[in-house]
Backbone as a ProteinNet text record, in pm:
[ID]
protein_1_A
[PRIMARY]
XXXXXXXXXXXXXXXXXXXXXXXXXXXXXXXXXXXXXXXXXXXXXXXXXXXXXXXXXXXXXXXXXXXXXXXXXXXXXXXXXXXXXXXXXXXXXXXXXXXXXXXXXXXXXXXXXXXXXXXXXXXXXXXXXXXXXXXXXXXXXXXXXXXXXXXXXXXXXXXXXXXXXXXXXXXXXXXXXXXXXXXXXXXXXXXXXXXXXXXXXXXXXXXXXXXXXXXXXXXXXXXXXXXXXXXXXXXXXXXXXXXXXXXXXXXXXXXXXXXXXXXXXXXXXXX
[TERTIARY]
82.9	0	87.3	142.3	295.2	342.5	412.8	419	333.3	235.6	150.6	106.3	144.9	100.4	206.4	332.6	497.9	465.8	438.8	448.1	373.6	223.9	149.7	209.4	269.5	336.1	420.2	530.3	586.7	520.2	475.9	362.9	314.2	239.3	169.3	294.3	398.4	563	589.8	569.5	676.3	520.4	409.7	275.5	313.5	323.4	341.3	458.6	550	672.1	641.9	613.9	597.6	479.6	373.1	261.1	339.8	434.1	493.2	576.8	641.3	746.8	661.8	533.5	478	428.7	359.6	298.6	470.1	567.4	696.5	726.3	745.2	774.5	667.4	574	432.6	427.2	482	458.4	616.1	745.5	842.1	843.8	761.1	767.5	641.1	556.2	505.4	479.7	605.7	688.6	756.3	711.9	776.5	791.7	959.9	1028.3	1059	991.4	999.9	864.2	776.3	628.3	597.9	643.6	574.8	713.8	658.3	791	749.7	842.8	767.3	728	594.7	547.3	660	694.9	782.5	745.5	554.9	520	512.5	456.5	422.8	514.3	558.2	688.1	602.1	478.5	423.1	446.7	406.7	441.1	321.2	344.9	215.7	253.8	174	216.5	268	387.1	435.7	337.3	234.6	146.4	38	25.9	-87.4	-77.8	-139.5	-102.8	-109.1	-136.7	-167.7	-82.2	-98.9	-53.9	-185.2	-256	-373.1	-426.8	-277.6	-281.1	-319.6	-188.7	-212.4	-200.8	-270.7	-323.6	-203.2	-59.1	62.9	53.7	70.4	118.1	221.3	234.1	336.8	431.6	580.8	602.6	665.5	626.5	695.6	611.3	485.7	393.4	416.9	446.4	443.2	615.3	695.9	804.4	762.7	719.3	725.3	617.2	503.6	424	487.8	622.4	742.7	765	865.7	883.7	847.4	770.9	684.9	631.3	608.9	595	735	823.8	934.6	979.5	946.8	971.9	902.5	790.5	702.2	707.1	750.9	836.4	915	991.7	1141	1079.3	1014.8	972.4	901.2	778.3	742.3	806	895.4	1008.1	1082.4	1115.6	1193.7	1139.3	1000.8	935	838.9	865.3	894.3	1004.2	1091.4	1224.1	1188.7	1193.8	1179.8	1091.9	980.4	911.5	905.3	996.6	1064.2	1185.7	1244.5	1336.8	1343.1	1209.3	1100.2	1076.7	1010	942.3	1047.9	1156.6	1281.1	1301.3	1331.1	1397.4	1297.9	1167.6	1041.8	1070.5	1088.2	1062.1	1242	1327.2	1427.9	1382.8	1332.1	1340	1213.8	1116.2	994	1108.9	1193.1	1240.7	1340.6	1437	1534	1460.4	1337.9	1257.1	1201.9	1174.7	1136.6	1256.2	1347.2	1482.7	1486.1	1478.2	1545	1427.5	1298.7	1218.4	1188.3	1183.9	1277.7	1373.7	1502.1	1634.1	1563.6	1518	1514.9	1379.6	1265	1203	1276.9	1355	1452.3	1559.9	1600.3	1659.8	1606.7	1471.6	1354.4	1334.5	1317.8	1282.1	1395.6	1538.6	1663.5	1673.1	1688.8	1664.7	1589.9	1430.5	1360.5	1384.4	1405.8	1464.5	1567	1671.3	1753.7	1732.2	1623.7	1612.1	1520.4	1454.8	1344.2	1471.2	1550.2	1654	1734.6	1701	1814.4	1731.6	1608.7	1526	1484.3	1515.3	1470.9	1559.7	1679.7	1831.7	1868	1801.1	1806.1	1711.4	1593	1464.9	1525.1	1575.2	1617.7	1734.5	1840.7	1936.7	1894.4	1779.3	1751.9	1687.8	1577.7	1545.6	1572.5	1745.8	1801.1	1870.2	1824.1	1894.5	2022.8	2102.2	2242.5	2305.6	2381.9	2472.1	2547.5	2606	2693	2785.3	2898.3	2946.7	3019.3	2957.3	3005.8	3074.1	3145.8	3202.7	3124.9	3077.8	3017.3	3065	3086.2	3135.3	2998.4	2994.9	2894.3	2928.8	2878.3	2924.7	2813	2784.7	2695.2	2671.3	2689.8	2685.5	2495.5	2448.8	2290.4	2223.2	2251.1	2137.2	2197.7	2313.3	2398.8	2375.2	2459.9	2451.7	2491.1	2610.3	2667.7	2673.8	2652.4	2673.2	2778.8	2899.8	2983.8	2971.5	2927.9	2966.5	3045.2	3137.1	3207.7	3183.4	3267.4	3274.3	3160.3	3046	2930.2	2944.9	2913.5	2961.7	2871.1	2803.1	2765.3	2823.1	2957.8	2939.9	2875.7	2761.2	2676.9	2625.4	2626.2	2540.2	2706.5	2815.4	2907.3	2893.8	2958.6	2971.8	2898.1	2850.7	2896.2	2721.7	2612.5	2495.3	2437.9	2411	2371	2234.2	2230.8	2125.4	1987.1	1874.1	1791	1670.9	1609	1510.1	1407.5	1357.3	1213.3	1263.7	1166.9	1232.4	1131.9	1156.4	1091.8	1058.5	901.8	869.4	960.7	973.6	968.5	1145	1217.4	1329	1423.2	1568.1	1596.6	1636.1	1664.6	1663.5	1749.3	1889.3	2034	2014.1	2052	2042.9	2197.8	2224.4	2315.2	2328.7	2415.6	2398.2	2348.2	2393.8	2292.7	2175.2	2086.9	1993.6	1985.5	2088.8	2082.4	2051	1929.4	1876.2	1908.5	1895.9	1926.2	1831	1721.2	1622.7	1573	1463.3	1428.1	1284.3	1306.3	1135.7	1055.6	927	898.9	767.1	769.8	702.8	553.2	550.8	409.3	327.2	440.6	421	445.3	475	525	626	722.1	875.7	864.1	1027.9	1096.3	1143.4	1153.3	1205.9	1346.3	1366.3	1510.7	1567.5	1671.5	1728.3	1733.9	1725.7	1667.2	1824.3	1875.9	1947.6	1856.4	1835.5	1727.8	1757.4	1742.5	1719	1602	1503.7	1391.1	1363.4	1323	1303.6	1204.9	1180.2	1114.5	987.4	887.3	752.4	680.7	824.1	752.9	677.3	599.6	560.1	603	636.6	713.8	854.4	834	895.2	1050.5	1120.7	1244.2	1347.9	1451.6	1544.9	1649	1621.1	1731.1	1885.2	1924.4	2094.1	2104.1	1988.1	2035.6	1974.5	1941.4	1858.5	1971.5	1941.7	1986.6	1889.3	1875.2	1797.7	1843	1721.9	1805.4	1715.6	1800.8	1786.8	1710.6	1754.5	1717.8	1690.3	1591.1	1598.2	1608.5	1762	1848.2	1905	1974.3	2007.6	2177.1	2172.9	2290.9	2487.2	2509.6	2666.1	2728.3	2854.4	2990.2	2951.6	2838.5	2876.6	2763.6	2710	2599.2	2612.2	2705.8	2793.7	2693	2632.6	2614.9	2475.1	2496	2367.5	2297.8	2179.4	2112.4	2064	2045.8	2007.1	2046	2206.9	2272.8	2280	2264.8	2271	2232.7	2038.4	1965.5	2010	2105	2171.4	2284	2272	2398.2	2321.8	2166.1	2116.4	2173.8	2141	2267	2166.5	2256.9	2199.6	2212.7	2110.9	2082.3	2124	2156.8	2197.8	2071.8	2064.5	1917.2	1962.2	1881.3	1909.7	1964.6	1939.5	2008.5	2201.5	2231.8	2320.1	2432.1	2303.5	2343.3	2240.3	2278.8	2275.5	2125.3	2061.4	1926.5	1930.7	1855.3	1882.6	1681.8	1655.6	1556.6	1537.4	1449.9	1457.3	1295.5	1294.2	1224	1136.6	1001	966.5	1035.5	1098.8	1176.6	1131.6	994.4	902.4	921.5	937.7	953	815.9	673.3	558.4	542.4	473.3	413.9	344.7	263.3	129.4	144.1	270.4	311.8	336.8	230.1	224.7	415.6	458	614.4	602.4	714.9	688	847.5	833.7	973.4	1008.5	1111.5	1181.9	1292.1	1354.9	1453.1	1501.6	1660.6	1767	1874.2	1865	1945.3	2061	2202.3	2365.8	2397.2
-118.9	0	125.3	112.9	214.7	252.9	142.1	183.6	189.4	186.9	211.9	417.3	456.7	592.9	695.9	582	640.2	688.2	583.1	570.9	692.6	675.7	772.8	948.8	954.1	1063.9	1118.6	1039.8	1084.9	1102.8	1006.1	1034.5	1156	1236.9	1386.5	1456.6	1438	1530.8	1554.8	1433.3	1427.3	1520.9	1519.5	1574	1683.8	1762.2	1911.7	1964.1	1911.3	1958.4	1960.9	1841.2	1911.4	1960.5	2036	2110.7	2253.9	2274.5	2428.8	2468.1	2329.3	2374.1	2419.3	2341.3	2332.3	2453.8	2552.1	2619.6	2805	2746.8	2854.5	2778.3	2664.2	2677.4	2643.7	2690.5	2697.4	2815.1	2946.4	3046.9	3109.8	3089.6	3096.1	3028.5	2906.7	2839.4	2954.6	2968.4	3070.4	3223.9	3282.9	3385.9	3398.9	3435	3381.8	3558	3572.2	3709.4	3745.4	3661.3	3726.4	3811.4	3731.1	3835.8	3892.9	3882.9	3936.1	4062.2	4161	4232.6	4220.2	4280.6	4312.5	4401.6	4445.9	4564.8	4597.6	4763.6	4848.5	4865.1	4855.2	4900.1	4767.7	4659.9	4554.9	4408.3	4419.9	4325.1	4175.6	4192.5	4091.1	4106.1	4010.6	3970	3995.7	4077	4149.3	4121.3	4119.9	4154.7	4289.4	4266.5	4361.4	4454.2	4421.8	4483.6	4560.7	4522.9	4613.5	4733.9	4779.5	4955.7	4951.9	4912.7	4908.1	4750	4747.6	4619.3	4601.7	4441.8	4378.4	4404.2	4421.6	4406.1	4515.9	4634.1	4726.5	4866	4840.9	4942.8	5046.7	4988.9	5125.7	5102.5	5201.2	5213.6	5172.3	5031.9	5003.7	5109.4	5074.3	5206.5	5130	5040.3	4978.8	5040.9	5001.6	5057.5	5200.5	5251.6	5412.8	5441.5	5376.4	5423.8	5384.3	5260	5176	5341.7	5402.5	5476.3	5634.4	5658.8	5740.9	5724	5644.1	5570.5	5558.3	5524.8	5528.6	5728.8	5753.2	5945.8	5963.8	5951.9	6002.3	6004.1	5824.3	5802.4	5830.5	5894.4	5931.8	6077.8	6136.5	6288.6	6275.7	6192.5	6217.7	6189.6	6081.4	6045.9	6160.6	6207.2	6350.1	6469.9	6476.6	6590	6518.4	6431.2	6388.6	6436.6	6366.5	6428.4	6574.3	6623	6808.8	6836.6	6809.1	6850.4	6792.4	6671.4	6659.1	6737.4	6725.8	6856.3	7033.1	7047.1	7135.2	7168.6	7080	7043.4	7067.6	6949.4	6970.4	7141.8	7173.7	7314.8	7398.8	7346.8	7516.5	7428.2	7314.9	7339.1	7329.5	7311.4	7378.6	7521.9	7583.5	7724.4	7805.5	7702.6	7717.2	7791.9	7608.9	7612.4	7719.2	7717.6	7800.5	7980.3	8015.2	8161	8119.3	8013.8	8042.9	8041.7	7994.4	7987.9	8142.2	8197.2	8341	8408.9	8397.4	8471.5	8487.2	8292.6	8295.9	8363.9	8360.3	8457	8560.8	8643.7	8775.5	8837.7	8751.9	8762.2	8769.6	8660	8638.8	8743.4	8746.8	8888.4	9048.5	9060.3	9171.2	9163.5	9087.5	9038.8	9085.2	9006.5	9045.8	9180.5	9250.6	9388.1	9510.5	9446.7	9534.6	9520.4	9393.2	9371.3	9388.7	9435.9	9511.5	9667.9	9682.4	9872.1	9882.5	9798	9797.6	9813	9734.7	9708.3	9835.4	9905.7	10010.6	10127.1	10132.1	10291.5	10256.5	10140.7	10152.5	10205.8	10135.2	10194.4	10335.3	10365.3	10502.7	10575.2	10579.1	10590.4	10576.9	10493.1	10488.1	10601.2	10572.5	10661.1	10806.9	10844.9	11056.6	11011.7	10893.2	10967.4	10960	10888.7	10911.8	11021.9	11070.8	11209.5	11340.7	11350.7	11425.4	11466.1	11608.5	11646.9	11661.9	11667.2	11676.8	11874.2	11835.1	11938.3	11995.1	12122.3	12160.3	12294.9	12274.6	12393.6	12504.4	12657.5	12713.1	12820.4	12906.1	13029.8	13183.7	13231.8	13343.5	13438.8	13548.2	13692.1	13774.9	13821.1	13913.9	14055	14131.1	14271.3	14409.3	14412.4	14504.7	14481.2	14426.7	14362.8	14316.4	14335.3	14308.6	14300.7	14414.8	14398.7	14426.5	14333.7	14302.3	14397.2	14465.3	14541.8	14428	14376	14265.1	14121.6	14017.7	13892.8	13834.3	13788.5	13707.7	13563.1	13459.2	13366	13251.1	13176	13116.8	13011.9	12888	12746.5	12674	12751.9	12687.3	12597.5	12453.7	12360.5	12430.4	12536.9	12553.6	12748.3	12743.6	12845.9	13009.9	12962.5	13110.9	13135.3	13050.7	13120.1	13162.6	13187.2	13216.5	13377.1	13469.7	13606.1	13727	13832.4	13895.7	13938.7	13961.7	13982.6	14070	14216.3	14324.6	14292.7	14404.8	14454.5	14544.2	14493.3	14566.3	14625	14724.1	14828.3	14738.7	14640.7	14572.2	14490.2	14437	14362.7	14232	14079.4	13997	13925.9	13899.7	13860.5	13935.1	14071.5	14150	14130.8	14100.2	14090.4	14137	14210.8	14195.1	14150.9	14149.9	14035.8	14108.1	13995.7	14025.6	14000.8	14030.8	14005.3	13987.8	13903.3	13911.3	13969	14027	14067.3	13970.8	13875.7	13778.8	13686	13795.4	13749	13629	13597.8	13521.3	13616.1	13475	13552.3	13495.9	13563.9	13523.7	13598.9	13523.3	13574.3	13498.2	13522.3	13472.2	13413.2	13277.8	13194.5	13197.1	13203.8	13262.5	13108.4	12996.9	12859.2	12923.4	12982.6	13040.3	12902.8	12844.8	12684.5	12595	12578.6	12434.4	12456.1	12348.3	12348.6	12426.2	12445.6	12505.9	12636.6	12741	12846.7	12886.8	12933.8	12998.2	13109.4	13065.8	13152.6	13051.2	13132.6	13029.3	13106.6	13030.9	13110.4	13036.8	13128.3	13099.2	13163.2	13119.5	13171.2	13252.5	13253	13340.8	13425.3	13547.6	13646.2	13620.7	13646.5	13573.2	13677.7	13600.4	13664.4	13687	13598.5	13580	13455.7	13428.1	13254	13121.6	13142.5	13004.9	12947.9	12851.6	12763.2	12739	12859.9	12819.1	12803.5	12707.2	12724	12643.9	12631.8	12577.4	12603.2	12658.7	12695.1	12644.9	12601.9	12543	12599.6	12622.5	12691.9	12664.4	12759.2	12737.4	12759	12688	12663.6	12694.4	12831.8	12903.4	12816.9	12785.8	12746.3	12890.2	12968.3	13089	13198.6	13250.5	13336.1	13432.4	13475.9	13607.5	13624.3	13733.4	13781.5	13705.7	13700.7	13628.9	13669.4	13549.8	13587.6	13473.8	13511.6	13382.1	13263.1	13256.8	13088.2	13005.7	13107.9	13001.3	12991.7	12858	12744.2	12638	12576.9	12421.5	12453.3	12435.5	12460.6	12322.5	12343	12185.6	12186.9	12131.4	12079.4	12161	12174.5	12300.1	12178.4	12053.7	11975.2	11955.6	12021.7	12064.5	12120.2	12212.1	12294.4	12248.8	12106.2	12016.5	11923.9	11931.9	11857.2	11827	11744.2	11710.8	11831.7	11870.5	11998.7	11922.8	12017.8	11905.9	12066.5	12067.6	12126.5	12219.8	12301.3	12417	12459.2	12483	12553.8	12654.7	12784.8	12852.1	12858.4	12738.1	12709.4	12740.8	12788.5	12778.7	12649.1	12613.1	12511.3	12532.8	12420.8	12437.5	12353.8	12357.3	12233.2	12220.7	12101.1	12082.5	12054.4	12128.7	12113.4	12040.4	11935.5	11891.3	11961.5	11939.8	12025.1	12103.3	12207.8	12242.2	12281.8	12262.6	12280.4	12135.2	12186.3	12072.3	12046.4	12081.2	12053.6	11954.3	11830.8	11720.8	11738	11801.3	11916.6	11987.2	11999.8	12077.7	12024.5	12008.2	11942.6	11973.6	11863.6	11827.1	11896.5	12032	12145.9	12074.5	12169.2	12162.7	12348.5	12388.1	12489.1	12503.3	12555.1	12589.9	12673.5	12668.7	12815	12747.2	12916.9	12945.1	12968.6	12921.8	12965.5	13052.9
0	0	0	126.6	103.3	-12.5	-76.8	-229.3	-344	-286.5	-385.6	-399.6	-270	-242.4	-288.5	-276.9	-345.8	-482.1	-541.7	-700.7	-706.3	-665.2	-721.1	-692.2	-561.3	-558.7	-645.5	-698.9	-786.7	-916.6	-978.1	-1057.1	-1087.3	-1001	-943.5	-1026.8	-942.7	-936.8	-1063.5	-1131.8	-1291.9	-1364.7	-1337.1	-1443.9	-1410.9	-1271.3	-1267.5	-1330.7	-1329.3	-1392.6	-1493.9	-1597.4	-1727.3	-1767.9	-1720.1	-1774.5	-1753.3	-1646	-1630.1	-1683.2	-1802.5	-1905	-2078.7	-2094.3	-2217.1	-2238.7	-2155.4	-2208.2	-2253.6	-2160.1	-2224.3	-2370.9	-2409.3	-2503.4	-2600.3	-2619.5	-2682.2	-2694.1	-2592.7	-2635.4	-2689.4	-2717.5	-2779.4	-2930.2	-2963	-3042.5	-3162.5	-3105.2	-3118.7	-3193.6	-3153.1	-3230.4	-3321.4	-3444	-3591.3	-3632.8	-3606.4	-3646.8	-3752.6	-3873.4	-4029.9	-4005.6	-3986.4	-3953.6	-3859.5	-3761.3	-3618.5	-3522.5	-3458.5	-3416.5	-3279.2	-3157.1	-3024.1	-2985.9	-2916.7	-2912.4	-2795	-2815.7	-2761.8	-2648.4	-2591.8	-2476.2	-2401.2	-2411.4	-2356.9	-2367.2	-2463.5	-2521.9	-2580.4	-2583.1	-2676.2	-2808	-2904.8	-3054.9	-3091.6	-3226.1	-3244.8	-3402.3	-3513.3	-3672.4	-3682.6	-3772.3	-3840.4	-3935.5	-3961.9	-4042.8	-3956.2	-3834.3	-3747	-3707.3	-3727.9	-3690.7	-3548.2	-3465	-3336.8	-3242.4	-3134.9	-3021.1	-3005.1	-2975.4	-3004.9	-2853.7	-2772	-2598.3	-2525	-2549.4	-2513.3	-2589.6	-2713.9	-2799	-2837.1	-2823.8	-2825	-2990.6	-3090.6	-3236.2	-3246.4	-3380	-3445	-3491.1	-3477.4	-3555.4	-3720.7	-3670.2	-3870	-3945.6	-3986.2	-4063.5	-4086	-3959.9	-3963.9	-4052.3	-4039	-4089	-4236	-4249.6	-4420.8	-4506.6	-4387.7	-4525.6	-4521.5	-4418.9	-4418.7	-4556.2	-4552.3	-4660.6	-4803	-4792.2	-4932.4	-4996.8	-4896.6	-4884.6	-4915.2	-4900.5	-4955.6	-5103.7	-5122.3	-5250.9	-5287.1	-5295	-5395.9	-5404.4	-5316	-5312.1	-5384.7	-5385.7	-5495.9	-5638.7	-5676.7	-5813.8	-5824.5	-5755.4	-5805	-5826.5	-5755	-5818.6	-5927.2	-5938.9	-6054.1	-6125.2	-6140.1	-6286.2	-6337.5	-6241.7	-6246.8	-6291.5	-6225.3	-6280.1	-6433.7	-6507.3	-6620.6	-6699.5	-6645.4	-6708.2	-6723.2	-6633.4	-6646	-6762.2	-6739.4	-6866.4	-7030.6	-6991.6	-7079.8	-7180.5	-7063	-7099.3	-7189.5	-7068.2	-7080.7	-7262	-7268.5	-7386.4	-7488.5	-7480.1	-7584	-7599.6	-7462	-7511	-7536.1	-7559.4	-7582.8	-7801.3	-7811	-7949.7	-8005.5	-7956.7	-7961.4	-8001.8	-7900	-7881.1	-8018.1	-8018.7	-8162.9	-8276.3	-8289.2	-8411.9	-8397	-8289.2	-8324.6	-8392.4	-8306.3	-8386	-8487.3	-8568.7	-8702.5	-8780.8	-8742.4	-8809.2	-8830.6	-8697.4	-8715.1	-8776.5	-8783.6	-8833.9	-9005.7	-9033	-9160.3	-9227.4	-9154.6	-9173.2	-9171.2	-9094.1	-9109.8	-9234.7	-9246.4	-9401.8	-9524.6	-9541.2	-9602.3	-9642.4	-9497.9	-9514.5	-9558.6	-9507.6	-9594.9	-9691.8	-9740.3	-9871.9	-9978.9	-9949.1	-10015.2	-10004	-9946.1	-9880.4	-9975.3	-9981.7	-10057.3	-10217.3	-10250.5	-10418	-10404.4	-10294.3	-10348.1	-10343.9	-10251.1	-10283.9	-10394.8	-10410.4	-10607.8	-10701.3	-10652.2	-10791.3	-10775.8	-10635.9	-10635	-10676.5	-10678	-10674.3	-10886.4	-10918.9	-11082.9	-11136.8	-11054.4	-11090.9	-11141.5	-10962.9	-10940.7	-11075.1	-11104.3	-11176.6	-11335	-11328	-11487.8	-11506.1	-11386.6	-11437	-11426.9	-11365.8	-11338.6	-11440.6	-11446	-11617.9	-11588.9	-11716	-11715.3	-11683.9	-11601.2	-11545.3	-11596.9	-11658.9	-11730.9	-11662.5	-11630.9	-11532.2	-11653	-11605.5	-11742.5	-11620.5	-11705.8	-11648.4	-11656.6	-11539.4	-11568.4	-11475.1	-11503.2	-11481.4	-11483.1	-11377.6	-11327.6	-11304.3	-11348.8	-11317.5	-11274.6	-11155.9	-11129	-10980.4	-10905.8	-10784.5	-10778.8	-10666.6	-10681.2	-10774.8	-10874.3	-10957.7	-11059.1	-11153	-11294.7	-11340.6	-11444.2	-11602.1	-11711.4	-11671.8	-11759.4	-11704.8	-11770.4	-11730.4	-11847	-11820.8	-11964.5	-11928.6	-12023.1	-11965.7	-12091.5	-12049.8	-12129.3	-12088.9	-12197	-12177.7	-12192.5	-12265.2	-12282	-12423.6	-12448.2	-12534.5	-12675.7	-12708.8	-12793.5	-12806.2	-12908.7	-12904.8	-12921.2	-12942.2	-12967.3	-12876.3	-12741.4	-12627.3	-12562.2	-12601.8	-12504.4	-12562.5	-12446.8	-12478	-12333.3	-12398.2	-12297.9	-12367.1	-12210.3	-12214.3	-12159.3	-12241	-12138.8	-12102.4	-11993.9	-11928.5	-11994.6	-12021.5	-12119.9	-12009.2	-12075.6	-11997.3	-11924.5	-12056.2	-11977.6	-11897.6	-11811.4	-11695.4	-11729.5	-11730.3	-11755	-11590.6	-11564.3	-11398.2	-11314.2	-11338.4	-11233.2	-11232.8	-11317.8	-11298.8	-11422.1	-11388.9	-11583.7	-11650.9	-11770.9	-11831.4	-11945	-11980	-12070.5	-12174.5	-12289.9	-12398	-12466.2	-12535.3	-12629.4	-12756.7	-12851.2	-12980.4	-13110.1	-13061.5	-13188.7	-13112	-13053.3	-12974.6	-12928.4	-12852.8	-12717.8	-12629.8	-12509.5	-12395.5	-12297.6	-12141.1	-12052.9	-11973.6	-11900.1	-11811.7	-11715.4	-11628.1	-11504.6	-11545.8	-11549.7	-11548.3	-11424.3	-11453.1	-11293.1	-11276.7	-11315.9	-11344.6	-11355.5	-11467.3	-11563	-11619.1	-11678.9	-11708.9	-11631.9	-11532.4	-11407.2	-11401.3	-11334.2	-11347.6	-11232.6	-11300	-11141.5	-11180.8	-11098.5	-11100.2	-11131	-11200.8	-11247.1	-11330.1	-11416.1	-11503.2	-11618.9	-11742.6	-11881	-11991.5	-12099	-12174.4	-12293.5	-12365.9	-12505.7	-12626.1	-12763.6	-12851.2	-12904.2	-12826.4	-12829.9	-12742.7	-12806.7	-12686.9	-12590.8	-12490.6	-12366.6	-12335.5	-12329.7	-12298.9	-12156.2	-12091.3	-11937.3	-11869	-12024.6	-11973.4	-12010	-12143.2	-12189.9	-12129	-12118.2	-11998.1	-12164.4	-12176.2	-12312.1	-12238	-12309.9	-12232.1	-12323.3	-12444.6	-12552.1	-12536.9	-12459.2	-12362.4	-12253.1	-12194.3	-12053.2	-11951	-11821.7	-11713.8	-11597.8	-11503.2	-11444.6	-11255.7	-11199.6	-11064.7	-10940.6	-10895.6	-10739	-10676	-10547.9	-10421.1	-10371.3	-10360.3	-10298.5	-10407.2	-10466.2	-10586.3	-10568.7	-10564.3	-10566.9	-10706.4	-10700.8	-10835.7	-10922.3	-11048.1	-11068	-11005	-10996	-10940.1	-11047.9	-10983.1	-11052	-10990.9	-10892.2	-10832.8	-10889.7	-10977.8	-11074.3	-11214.7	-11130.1	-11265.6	-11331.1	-11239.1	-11232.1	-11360.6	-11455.3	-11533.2	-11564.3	-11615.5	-11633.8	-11761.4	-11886	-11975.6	-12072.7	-12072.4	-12190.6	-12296	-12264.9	-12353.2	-12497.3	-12453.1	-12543.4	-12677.9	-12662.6	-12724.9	-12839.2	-12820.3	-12922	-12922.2	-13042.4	-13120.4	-13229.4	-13303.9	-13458.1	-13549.7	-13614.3	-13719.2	-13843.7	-13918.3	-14056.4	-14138.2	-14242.4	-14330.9	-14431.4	-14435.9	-14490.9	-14668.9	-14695.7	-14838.6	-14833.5	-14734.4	-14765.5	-14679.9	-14644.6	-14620.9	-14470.4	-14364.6	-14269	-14196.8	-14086.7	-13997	-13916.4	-13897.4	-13845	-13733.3	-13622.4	-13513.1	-13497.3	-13498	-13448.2	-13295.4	-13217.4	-13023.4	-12988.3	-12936.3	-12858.9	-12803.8	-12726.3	-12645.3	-12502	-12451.6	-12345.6	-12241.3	-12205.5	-12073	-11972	-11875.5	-11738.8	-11670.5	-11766.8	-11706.1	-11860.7	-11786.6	-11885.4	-11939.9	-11882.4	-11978	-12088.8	-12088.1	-12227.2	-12339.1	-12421.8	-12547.4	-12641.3	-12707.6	-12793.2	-12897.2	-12893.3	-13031.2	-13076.3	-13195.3	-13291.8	-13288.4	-13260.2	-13283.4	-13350.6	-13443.9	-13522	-13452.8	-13449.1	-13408.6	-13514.1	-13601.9	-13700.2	-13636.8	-13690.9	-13655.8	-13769.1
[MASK]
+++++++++++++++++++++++++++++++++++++++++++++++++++++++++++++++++++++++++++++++++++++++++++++++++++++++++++++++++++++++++++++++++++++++++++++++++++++++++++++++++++++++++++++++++++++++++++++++++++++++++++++++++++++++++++++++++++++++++++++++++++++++++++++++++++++++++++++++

C-alpha cells in the first residue's frame, strides 16, 4: 500500500513539472520574427502589419516608418518628374524663342533687302530724271542787280559772250540780252517746273517755260553771281543739225518745258 502511495506521488511530481514547461515553449515556439515584431510598450508579438498592439493598444512604428517611406519616394519620383518637365518646358521654349529669332532675323533680311532694291530703284529713278549738269564760267558785273553777265565754256558756241542789261524787266526781274539774240532771263514757273534763269534763242515773254541753252535753278531766288555754274540741260543745245538751203545750220529742239502738260513742239535756231 505504502508503495503504492509512493508511485502515485511521484507520478503527481513528474505531471506538474511538465505542464509548467509546455505552455513557455508553446509560447516561444510561437513567435515567428519574419512576420511578427515586439510591441515596444508591452513586449508581446504582435504583426508587423498592425497599426496598433492587439494588448495594449501602443502604435506600431513599422507601418508608420514603411508609409514614411513610401511618402518620400514618392516625393522624390514627383520631383523627378517636375524637374523633367521642367526640362522639358525650358527646352520647348528654348526652341519656340530660336525659331522666333530665325524669323525675325530672316524677316529683317527680307525687309533690308527690299529697302535695298526700293533705294536703287529710287536711286536709278532721281538719276535718270536728273537732267544733265553743265558747269560754265560766268562773270557778273553790277553787284545786286547786274549790267553785264559774260559767260564762257558753254559747249555751244553762240550762247558764249557777254549779255547786257535791257530796260524791260521779264517777272519782275531783268533780263540780258546778247547781240545775236541770245537771252538770258528769269522763269517765274508760268508753265510748271521750277524756277530759275533760262538762256534761249527766243526772246522771252515771261511765260514760256524756253530754255534751248540750258537753265539754271536758285535754291534761294536772288540775283545772278559767278557761283551760278552748275547749269542743267545746256545739252539741249547740241542737237545734230541738218543742213538748210540757204546754207546755214538748223537744229531741231524737242519740247523744253519741265511741265508734262506741255504738249512736244519743234523749234529751229538758225547759226
Amino acid at each position: 500500500m505504502k508503495c503504492l502511495l509512493v508511485a502515485l506521488n511521484i507520478a503527481l511530481l513528474m505531471v506538474g513539472c511538465g505542464a509548467s514547461d509546455i505552455p513557455k515553449e508553446s509560447k516561444e515556439a510561437s513567435f515567428n520574427a519574419s512576420v511578427m515584431a515586439k510591441c515596444e510598450a508591452c513586449g508581446n508579438g504582435i504583426s508587423k502589419q498592425a497599426e496598433k498592439c492587439p494588448g495594449c493598444r501602443h502604435p506600431n512604428p513599422i507601418p508608420i516608418a514603411a508609409a514614411k517611406t513610401r511618402a518620400d519616394e514618392a516625393r522624390k519620383l514627383a520631383q523627378m518628374e517636375e524637374k523633367k518637365l521642367d526640362e522639358a518646358d525650358t527646352k520647348r521654349l528654348s526652341e519656340i524663342e530660336a525659331k522666333v529669332l530665325a524669323d525675325l532675323e530672316a524677316q529683317a533680311l527680307t525687309e533690308m533687302e527690299a529697302n535695298r532694291r526700293k533705294k536703287a530703284a529710287n536711286d536709278a529713278s532721281k538719276q535718270k530724271s536728273k537732267p544733265a549738269t553743265t558747269l560754265l564760267d560766268l562773270e557778273v558785273i553790277g553787284g545786286e542787280k547786274p549790267t553785264t553777265v559774260i559767260i564762257a565754256r558753254h559747249p555751244n558756241p553762240s550762247f558764249n559772250g557777254t549779255y547786257r542789261a535791257q530796260d524791260k524787266l521779264v517777272n519782275e526781274k531783268v533780263y540780258y540780252k546778247k547781240g545775236n539774240d541770245r537771252h538770258l532771263y528769269f522763269y517765274d514757273q508760268a508753265e510748271g517746273g521750277m524756277k530759275g534763269w533760262s538762256l534761249d534763242h527766243r526772246k522771252p515773254d515771261g511765260k514760256k517755260d524756253h530754255y534751248s541753252g540750258g537753265w539754271y535753278h536758285f535754291k534761294s531766288f536772288s540775283h545772278l553771281d559767278s557761283n551760278c555754274d552748275e547749269w542743267l540741260d545746256v545739252d539741249y543745245s547740241l542737237l545734230p543739225l541738218t543742213a538748210t538751203d540757204g546754207g546755214c545750220c538748223e537744229r531741231t529742239l524737242p519740247s523744253l518745258s519741265f511741265s508734262t502738260s506741255v504738249p512736244t513742239a519743234s523749234v529751229a535756231i538758225v547759226f
